[in-house]
C-alpha positions in Angstrom: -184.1 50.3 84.9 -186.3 47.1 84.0 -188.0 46.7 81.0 -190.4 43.9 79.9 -190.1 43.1 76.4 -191.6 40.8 73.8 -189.6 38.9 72.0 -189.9 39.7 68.5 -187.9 37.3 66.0 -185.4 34.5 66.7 -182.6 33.9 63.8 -180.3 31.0 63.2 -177.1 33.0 63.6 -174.6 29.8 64.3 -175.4 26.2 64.6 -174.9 27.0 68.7 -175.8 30.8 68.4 -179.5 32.3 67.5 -180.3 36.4 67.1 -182.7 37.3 69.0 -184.6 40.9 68.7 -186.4 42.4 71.5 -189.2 44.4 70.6 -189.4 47.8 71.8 -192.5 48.5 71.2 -191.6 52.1 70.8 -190.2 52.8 74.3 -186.9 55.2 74.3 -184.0 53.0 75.2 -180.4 54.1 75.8 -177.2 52.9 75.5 -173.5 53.2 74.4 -172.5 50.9 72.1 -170.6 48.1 73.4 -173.1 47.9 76.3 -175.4 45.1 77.7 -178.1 44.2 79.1 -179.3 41.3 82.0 -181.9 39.3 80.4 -183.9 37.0 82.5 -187.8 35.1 82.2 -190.8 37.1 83.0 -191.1 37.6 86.4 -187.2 35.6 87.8 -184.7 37.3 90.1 -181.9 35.2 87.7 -180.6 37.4 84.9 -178.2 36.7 82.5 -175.5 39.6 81.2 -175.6 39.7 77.0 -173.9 42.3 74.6 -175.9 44.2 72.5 -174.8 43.1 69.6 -177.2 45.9 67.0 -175.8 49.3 67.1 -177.5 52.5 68.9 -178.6 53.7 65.4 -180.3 50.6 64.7 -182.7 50.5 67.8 -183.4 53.8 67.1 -184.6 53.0 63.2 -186.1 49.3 64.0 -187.5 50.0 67.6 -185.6 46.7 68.6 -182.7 45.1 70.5 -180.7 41.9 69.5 -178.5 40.2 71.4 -177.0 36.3 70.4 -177.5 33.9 72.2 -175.4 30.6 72.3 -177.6 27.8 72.8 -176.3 24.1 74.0 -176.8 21.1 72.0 -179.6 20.4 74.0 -181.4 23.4 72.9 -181.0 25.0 76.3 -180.1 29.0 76.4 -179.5 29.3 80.1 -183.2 28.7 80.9 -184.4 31.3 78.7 -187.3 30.2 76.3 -186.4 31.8 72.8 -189.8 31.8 70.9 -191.5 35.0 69.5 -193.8 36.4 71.7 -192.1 35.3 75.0 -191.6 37.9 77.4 -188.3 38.8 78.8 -187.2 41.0 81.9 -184.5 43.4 81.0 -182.0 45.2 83.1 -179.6 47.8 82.1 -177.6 48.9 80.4 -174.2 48.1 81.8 -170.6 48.0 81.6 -168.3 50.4 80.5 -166.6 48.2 77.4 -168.2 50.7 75.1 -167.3 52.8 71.5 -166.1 56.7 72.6 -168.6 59.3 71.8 -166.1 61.5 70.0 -162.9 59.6 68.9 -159.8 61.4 68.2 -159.0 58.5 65.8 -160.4 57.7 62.6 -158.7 54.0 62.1 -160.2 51.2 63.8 -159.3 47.5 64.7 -162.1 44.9 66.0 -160.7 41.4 67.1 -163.7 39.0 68.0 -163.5 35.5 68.9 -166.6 33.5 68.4 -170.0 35.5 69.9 -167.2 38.1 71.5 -168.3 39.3 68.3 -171.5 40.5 70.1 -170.3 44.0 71.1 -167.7 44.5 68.5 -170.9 44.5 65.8 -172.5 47.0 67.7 -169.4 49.2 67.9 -168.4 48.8 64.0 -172.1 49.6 63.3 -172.2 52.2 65.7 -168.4 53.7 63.5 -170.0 53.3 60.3 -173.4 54.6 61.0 -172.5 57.6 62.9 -171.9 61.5 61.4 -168.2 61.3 61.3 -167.0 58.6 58.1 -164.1 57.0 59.7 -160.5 56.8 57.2 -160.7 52.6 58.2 -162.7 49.8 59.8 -160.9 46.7 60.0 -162.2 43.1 61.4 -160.6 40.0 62.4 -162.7 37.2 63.5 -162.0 33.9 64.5 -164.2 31.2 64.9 -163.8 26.8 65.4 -165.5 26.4 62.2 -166.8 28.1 58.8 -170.3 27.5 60.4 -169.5 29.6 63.6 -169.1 32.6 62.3 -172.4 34.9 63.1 -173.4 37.9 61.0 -170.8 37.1 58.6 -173.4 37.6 55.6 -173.3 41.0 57.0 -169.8 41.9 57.1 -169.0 40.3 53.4 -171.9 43.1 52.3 -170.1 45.6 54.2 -166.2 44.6 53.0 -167.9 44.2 49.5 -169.2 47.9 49.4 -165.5 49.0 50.7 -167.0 50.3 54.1 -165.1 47.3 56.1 -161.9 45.1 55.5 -162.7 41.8 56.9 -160.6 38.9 57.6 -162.0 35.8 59.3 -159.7 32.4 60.3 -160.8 28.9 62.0 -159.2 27.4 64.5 -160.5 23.4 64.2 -160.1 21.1 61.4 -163.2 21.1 59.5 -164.4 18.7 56.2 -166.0 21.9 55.1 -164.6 23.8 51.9 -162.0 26.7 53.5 -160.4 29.3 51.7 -159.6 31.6 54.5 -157.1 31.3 57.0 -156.3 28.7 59.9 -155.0 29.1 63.2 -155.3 31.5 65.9 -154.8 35.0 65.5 -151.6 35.9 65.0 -148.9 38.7 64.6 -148.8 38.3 60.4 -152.5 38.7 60.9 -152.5 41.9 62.7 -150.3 43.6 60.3 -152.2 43.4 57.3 -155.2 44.8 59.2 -153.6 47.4 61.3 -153.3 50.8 59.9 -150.4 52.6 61.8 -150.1 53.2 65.8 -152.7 55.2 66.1 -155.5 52.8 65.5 -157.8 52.2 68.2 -158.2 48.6 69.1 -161.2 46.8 70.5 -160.8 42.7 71.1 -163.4 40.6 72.7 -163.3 37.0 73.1 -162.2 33.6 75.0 -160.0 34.4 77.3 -156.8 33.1 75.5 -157.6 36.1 73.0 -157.8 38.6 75.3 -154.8 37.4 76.8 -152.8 37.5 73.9 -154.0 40.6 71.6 -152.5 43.2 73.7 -149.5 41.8 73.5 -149.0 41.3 69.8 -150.6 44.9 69.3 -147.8 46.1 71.2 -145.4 44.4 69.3 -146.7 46.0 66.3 -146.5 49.0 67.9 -149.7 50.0 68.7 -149.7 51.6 72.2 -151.2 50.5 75.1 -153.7 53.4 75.5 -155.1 52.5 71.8 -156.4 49.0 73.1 -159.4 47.6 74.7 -160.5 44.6 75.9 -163.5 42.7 77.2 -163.2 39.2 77.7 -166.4 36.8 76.8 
């Protein structure tokens, strides 16, 4: 399916990153969360794959989309123009990298590295928005800076209220003020977030992340069948 949508807001998310909402404008739209969409200009054959990153339950309540968007420092977003009241082509949904309808489990782990954290939002939205109150929603999130870290407002409201425990760590040097950890994401890490082996595990990143989570999951002895990945 191929919708033409307005776009209705662009937000700084990131220094390189910007929210973008796609209005609706009251049409039905389906999806899984986890899902994507191919975005392209008005009227181009070239679309571009981007994670929903706003939860089923949202698009039904705000009648929009949003995806981010990394931009270069030029200001370029792979040839999309990102100014409200642009219209954009859209294709989908796709891909099967999505939340299960009815999870046996009721502990879950999301790993995101930089905008990987795209899908994961949608999916820890989707946990925490839904009929069934899951037991625990845990985040990890690694970023380069302090300054990369979209939605983070967000999830400090969220670990604030108790509804998430979220843990975020930088992987650069920065001159910025940091309290919070530095480094990749590591096996120490995981075990402070991880509630027992039954945890279902979603990780979505660089490729060195996705790489590398399974395997200290594992080791902490989550099994294999509890973890997903979708590398960004």
């Amino acid at each position: 399916m191929v919708l033409t949508l307005p776009i209705r807001e662009v937000i700084a998310a990131t220094p390189r990153a910007r929210i973008v909402r796609l209005d609706l404008d009251g049409r039905p739209f389906q999806f899984a969360a986890g899902q994507a969409i191919k975005v392209g200009s008005r009227g181009s054959e070239t679309r571009r794959p981007y994670s929903i990153a706003s939860a089923p339950e949202d698009a039904q309540l705000h009648h929009h989309l949003e995806l981010l968007i990394g931009q270069r420092e030029d200001g370029d977003a792979d040839g999309l123009v990102l100014e409200r009241g642009i219209e954009v082509d859209v294709e989908g949904p796709l891909g099967s990298f999505t939340f299960p309808d009815h999870p046996a489990e009721d502990s879950f782990l999301f790993v995101a590295g930089g905008t990987g954290i795209a899908p994961l939002r949608a999916m820890l939205r989707h946990a925490i928005l839904g009929a069934r109150q899951p037991r625990h929603v845990g985040l990890l999130y690694s970023a380069r800076t302090p300054d990369e870290f979209a939605f983070a407002d967000e999830f400090h409201v969220l670990a604030a209220g108790g509804q998430i425990e979220f843990r975020q760590t930088i992987t650069r040097e920065t001159d910025r003020e940091w309290s919070g950890s530095r480094g990749r994401i590591d096996r120490s890490q995981l075990l402070q977030i991880v509630h027992g082996p039954d945890t279902l595990c979603f990780v979505c990143g660089p490729r060195a992340l996705v790489d590398e989570m399974p395997r200290l999951l594992k080791e902490i002895g989550v099994a294999d069948g509890k973890i997903r990945i979708e590398e960004w």
